[in-house]
C-alpha positions in Angstrom: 0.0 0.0 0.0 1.3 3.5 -1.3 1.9 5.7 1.7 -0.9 8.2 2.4 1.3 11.2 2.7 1.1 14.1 5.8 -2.1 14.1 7.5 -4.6 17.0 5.7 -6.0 19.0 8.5 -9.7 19.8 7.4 -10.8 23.4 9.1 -14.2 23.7 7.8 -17.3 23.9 9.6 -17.7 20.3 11.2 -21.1 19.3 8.9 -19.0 20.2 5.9 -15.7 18.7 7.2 -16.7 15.0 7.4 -17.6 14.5 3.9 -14.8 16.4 2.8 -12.1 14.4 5.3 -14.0 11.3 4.1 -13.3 12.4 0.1 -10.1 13.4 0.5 -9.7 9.8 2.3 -11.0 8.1 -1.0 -8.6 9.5 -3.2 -6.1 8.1 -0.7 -4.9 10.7 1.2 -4.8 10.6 5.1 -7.2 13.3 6.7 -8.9 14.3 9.2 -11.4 17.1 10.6 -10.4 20.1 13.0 -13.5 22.3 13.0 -12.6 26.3 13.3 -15.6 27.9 12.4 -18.8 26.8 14.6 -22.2 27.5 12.7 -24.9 28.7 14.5 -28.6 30.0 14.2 -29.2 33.3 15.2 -30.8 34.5 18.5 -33.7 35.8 17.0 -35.3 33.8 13.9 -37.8 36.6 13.3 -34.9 38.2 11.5 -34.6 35.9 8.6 -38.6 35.0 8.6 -38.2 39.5 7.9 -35.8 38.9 4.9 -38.2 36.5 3.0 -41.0 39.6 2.6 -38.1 41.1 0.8 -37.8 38.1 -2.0 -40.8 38.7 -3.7 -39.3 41.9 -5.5 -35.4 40.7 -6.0 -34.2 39.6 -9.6 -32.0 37.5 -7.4 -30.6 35.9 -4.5 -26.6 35.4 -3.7 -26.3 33.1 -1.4 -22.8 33.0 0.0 -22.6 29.7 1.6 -24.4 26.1 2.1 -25.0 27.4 5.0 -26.8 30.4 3.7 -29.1 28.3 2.1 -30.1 25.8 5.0 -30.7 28.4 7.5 -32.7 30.8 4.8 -34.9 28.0 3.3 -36.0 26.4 6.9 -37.5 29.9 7.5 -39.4 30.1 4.4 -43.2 30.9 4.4 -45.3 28.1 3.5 -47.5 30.1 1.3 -44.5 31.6 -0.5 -45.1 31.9 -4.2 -42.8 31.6 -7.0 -38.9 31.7 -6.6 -36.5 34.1 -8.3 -33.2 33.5 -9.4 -30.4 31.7 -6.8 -27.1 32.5 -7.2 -23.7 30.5 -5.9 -20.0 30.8 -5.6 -19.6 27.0 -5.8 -20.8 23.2 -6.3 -21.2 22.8 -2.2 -23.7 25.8 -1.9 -25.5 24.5 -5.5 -26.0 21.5 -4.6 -27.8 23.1 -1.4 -29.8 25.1 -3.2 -31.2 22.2 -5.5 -31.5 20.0 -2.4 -33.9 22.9 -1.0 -36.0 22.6 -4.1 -34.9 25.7 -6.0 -35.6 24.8 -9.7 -32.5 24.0 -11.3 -33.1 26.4 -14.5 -33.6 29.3 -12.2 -29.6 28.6 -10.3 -26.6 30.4 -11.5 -23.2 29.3 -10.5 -19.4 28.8 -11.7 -18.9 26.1 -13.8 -17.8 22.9 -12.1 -14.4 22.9 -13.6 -14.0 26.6 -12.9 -10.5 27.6 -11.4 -11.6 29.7 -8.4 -15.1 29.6 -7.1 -15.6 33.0 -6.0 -17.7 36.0 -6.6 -15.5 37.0 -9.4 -16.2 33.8 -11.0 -19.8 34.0 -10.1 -19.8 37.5 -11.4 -18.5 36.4 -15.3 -21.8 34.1 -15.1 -24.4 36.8 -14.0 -23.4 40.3 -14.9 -25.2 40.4 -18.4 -28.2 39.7 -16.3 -28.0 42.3 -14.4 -27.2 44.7 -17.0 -30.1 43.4 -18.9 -32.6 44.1 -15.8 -31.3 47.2 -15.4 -31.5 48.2 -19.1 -35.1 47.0 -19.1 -36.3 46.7 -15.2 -39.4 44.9 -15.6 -42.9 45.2 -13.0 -42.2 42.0 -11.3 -39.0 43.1 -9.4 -40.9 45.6 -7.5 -42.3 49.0 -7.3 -39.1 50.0 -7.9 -37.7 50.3 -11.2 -34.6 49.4 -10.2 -33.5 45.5 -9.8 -32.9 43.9 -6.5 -30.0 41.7 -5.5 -30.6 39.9 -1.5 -27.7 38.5 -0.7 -27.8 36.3 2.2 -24.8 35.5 4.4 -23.3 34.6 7.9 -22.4 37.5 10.6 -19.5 36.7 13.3 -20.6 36.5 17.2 -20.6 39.8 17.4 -23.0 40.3 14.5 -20.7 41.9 12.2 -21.2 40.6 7.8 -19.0 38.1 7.4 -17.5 37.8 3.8 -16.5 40.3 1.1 -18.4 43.3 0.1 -16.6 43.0 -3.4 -20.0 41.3 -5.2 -22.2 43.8 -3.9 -19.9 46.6 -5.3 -20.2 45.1 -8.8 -24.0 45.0 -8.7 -24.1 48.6 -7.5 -21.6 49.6 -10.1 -24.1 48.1 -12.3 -26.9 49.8 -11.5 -28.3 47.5 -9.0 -29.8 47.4 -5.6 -27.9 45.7 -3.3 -30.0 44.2 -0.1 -28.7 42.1 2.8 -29.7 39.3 4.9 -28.1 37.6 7.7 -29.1 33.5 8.0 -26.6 31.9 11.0 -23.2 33.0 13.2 -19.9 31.9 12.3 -18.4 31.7 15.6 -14.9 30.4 17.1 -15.3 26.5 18.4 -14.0 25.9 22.1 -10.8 23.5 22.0 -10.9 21.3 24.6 -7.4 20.5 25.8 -6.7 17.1 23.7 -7.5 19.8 20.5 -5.0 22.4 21.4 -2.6 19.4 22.3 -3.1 18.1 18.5 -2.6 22.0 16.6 0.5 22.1 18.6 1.8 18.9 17.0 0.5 19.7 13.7 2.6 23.0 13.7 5.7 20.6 13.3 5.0 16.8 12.4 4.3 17.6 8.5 0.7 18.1 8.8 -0.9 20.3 6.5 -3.5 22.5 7.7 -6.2 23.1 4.7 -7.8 26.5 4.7 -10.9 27.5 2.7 -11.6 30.3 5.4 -9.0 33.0 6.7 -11.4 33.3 9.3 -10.6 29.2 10.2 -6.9 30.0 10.5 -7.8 33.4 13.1 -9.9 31.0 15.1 -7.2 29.1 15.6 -4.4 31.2 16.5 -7.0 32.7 19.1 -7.6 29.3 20.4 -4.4 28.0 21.1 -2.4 31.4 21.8 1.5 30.9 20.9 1.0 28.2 17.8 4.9 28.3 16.4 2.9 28.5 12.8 6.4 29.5 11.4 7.5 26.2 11.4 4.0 24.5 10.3 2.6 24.0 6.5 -0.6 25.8 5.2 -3.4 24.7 2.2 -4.8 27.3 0.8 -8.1 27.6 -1.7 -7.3 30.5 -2.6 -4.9 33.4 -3.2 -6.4 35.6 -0.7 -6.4 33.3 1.8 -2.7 31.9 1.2 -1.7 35.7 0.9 -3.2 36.3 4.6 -1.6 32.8 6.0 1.6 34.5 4.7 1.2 37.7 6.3 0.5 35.8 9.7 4.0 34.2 9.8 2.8 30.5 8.0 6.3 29.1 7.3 5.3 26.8 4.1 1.6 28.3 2.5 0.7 26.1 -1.1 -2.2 26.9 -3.0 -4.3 24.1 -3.9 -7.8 23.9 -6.0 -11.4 24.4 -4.1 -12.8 21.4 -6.3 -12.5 18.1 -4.4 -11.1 16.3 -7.1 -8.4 18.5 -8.4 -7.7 19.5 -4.9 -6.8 15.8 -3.8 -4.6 15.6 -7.0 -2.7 19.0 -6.1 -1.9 17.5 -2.1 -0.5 14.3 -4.0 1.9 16.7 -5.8 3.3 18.6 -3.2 6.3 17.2 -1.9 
């Protein structure tokens, strides 16, 4: 049997993390799941139940996570009509989206194969879109002749937006109305001591630590104060988030694909 390589440290939220540990596993890498990022409904669920009356006159909804989707959809109103447009950065929050029922005609994302899923790539897919609703705003998005873009995302604990604001500049750039929506807390998990024992080792046994989140790699430093993360390797999805692992002192940071499949291929690689 061919040796599995460095253990992959999956960071992602713990319901995402499984599968993806359990993938990464199939295509014969060793991995396992270090939860940074907690998710959480919010305290008060009459905040997204508010969101939905705002649906009815959007040409579409950005959903920023899988996440985004779960916690939006099990507060929609029974009696709630037709559907606009969905839109997704990637497969994971797509394939939420079409497990909630949205019709699959009316769901815009980057193409599998896409090299970054981000809202750059999700913005090559829907800006003529936009620029046509805006060119010729029809009744149905409202009294107001201007189209309507919800898009519905996490806060942190302290209920600030969590994610870029880059998207929503595009759309207003474009003529757009850009509305917001919060759905669940991202929030930093507690370590318990056997935990911080094991992101101590990882900093130096040849572990790599896989990042789709900057957030992840924060929650971690604040859990186990004094990590030596000089001397410890980093995954990155993507450049930002490798760029920010470098600026926080990671001593090794390799930038690897956010589809599963190329991803597992790209950790074989790396020596």
């Amino acid at each position: 049997m061919s040796d599995p390589g460095p253990a992959v440290i999956v960071t992602r939220p713990e319901r995402e993390a499984l599968p993806w540990a359990k993938a990464l596993q199939a295509e014969g890498l060793k991995a396992e799941i270090f939860p940074l990022i907690e998710i959480a409904p919010l305290p008060d669920a009459s905040l997204v139940q508010a969101a939905w009356a705002q649906v009815p006159e959007c040409l579409a909804l950005m959903f920023v996570s899988a996440n985004a989707v779960r916690f939006f959809m099990a507060a929609r109103p029974p009696l709630m009509g037709k559907l606009c447009r969905a839109w997704s950065t990637g497969p994971g929050t797509q394939a939420a989206l079409l497990e909630a029922g949205w019709p699959p005609q009316q769901v815009d994302s980057p193409h599998a194969l896409s090299e970054q899923f981000d809202s750059e790539a999700l913005w090559a897919v829907v800006a003529d879109q936009v620029r046509v609703a805006v060119s010729r705003p029809h009744q149905e998005h409202g009294p107001s002749t201007t189209p309507k873009v919800l898009i519905v995302r996490g806060a942190d604990a302290q209920g600030q937006l969590a994610g870029r604001d880059w998207l929503a500049l595009q759309l207003e750039a474009a003529g757009a109305q850009v509305l917001q929506a919060v759905a669940y807390v991202r929030q930093a998990p507690e370590l318990n001591p056997a935990m911080q024992q094991r992101a101590r080792q990882a900093m130096t046994d040849g572990s790599c630590w896989l990042f789709s989140s900057s957030e992840a790699a924060q929650h971690l430093l604040a859990a186990c104060p004094g990590l030596d993360v000089g001397r410890a390797r980093a995954l990155a999805t993507h450049p930002r988030i490798a760029q920010r692992l470098l600026q926080a002192g990671w001593g090794r940071v390799d930038l690897v694909p956010a589809g599963l499949g190329a991803q597992a291929v790209s950790i074989k690689s790396l020596a």
